[in-house]
C-alpha positions in Angstrom: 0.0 0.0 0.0 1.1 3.5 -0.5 0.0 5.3 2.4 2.3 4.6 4.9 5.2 5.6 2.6 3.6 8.8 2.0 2.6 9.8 5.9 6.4 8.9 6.2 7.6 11.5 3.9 5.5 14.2 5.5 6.5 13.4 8.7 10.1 14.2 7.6 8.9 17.4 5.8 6.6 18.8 8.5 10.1 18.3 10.8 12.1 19.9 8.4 9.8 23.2 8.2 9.4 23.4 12.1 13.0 23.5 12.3 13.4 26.1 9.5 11.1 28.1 10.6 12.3 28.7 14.2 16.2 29.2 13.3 15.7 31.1 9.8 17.0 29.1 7.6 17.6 28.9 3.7 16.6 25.3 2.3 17.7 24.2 -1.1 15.4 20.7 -1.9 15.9 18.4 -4.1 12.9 16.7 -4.4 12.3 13.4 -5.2 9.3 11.5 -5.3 9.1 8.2 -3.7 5.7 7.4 -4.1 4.8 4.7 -6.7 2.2 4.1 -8.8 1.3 0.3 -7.5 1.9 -1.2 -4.1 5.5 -3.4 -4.2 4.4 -7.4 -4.8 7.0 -8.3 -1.5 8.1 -7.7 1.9 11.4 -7.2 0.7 10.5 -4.5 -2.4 9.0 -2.7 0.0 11.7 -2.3 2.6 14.0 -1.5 0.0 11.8 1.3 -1.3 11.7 2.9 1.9 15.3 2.7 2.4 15.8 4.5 -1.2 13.3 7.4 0.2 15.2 7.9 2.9 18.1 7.8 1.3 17.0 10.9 -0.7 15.4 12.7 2.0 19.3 12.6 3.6 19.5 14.9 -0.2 18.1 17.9 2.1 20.8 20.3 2.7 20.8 23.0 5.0 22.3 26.5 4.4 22.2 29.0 7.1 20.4 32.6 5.8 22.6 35.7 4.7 20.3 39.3 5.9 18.7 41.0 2.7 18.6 44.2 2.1 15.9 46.9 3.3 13.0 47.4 1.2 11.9 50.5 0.3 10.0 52.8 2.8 6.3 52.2 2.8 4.0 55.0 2.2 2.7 57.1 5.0 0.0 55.9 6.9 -3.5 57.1 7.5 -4.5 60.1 10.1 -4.9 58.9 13.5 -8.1 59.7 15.7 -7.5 62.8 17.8 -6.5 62.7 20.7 -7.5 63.5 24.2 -7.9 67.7 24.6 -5.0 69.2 26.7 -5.6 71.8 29.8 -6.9 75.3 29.4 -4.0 78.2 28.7 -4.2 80.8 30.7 -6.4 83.9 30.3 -5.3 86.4 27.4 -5.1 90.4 28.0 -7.8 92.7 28.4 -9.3 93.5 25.2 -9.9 97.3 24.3 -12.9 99.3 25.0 -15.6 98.7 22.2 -17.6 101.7 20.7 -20.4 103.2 22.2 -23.4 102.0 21.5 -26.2 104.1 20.3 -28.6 106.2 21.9 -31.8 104.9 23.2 -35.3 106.1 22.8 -36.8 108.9 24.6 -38.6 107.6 27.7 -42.1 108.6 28.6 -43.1 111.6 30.7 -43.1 110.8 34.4 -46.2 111.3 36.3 -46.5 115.1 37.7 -45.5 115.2 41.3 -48.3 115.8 44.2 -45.6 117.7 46.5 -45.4 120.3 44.6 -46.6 122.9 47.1 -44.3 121.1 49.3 -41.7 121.5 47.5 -42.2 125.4 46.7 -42.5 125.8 50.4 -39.1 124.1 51.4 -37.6 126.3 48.4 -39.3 129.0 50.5 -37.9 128.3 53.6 -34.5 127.6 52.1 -34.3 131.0 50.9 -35.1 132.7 54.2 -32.8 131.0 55.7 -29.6 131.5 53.2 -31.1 135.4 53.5 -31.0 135.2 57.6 -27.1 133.6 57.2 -26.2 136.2 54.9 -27.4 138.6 57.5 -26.2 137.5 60.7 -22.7 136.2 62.4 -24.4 133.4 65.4 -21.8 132.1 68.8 -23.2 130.7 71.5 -22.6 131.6 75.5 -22.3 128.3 77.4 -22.6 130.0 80.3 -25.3 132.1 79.8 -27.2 129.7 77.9 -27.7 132.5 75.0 -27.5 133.4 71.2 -25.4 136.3 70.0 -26.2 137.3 66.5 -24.4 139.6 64.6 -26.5 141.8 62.2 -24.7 143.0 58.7 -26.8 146.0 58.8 -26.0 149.0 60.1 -28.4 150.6 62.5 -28.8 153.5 64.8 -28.8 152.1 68.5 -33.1 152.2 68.6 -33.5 150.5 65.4 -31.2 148.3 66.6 -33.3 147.4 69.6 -36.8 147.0 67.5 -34.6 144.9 65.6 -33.8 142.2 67.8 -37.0 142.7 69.8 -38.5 141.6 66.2 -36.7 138.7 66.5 -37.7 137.6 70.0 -34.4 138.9 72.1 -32.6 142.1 72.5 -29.4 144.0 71.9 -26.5 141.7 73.3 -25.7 142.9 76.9 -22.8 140.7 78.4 -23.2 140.0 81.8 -19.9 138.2 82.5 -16.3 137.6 80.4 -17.3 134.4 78.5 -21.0 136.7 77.5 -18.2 139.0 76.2 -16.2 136.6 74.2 -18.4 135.2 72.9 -20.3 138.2 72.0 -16.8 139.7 70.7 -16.1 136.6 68.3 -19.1 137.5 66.2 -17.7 140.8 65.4 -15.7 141.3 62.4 -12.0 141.9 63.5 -11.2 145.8 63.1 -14.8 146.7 63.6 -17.1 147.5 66.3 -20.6 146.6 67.7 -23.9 148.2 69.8 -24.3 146.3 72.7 -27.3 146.8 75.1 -25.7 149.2 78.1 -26.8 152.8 77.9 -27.5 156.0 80.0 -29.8 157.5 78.2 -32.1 157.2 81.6 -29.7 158.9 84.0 -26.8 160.9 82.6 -23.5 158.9 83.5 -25.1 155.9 85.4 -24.9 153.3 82.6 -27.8 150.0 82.8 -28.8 147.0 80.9 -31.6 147.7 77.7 -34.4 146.1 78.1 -38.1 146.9 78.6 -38.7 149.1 81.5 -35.1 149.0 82.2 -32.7 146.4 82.5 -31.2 146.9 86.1 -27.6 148.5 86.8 -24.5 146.8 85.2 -22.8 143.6 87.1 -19.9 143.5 84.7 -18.3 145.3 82.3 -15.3 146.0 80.3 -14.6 149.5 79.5 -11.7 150.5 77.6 -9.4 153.1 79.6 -10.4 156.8 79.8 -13.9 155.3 79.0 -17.1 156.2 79.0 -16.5 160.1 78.7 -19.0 161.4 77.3 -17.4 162.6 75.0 -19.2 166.1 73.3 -21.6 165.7 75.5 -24.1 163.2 73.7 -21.8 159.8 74.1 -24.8 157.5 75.7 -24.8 154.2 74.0 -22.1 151.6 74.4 -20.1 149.2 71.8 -17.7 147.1 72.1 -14.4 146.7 69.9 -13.6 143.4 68.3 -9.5 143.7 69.0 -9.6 143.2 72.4 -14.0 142.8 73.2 -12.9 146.4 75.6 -16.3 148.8 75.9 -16.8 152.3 74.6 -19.6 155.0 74.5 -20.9 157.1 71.7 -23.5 158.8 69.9 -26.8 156.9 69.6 -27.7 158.0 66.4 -24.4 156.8 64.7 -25.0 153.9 62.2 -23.4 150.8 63.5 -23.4 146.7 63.8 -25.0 145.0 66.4 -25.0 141.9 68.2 -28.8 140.3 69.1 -29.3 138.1 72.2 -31.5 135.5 71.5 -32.5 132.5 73.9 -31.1 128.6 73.3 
């Protein structure tokens, strides 16, 4: 029979390529076919077949591989997928300022205001006041507990007293030194004021104004040589700003004066 020659021969060339194949190596095969067309007629045919295949098989020979050259460089592959996004750079600079935009519409007409006559009263009031400040210089007495206020009017010495009688008080009449600094620090330096101290009821004998006589003086602060009377007619008092000292004249000379109001 044939097939155990043949699964014989394959044996030996399954072998032969396992080797080759881990130890790269060239093989240069001489093949020879040892298969025959009709089974051998003896035991002794047969053996001797067998002996010649292997015989030839011994044929194989065995060359160790020599390194070929490089090929040529392959072309350039596809684009890969991208890949994964990297962290966030750092803020840029400040851009610059953009155009202005353009004008919107008109807006509606607001509702007309019921505080009106509120308001026209305040405005009023407001102005009386800024006219009163424009008008008079104010200090306080601690001790006294009063208002001095300086008038920038000019007045003889009875206007002067209808003047601040109008306004509740009466002319300034210091009854101690703090009365008369603080009544002198309302006066304008290098000038002089009516205070309320006069003689016009008893000739020389100098008392407080005030309705139905304001009693004989407690304190004062005449400046040397003074009062004298001086042409005879000298009966109302002022005082000087440089140094708040006291000195009589005229009544009908236009001066300042200095109201006393109460806190």
């Amino acid at each position: 029979m044939t097939t155990p020659r043949a699964s014989r021969v394959d044996r030996h060339l399954h072998h032969l390529h396992h080797h080759l194949h881990h130890h790269h190596l060239l093989i240069i095969i001489v093949v020879i076919v040892c298969v025959g067309g009709r089974s051998l007629p003896t035991a002794t045919a047969q053996e001797a077949q067998r002996g010649h295949c292997k015989s030839e098989l011994d044929h194989f020979i065995v060359v160790p591989t020599v390194k070929g050259l490089d090929g040529a460089k392959g072309d350039r592959g596809d684009v890969g997928p991208p890949g994964k996004a990297g962290p966030h750079g750092p803020p840029g600079l400040k851009g610059d300022v953009g155009a202005s935009g353009h004008s919107g519409a008109k807006g509606d007409k607001g509702d007309a205001c019921v505080c009106d006559g509120a308001e026209k009263q305040l405005a009023a009031l407001q102005k009386q006041v800024d006219r009163l400040k424009s008008i008079f210089a104010v200090a306080a007495s601690k001790e006294s507990g009063k208002v001095h206020q300086l008038a920038r009017a000019k007045l003889t010495y009875a206007d002067a007293r209808r003047h601040c009688r109008g306004l509740g008080g009466e002319l300034a009449a210091p009854r101690s030194a703090s009365d008369n600094e603080a009544l002198r620090l309302v006066v304008p330096a290098g000038d002089y004021a009516y205070i309320g101290v006069d003689d016009t009821g008893s000739e020389g004998t100098f008392t407080y104004a005030g309705a139905g006589g304001g009693g004989p003086l407690g304190y004062n602060n005449w400046n040397t040589g003074e009062p004298n009377n001086a042409g005879g007619d000298e009966d109302c008092a002022i005082i000087v700003a440089d140094g708040g000292k006291w000195n009589d004249i005229r009544c009908s000379r236009l001066c300042h004066f200095v109201c006393e109001l109460p806190l």
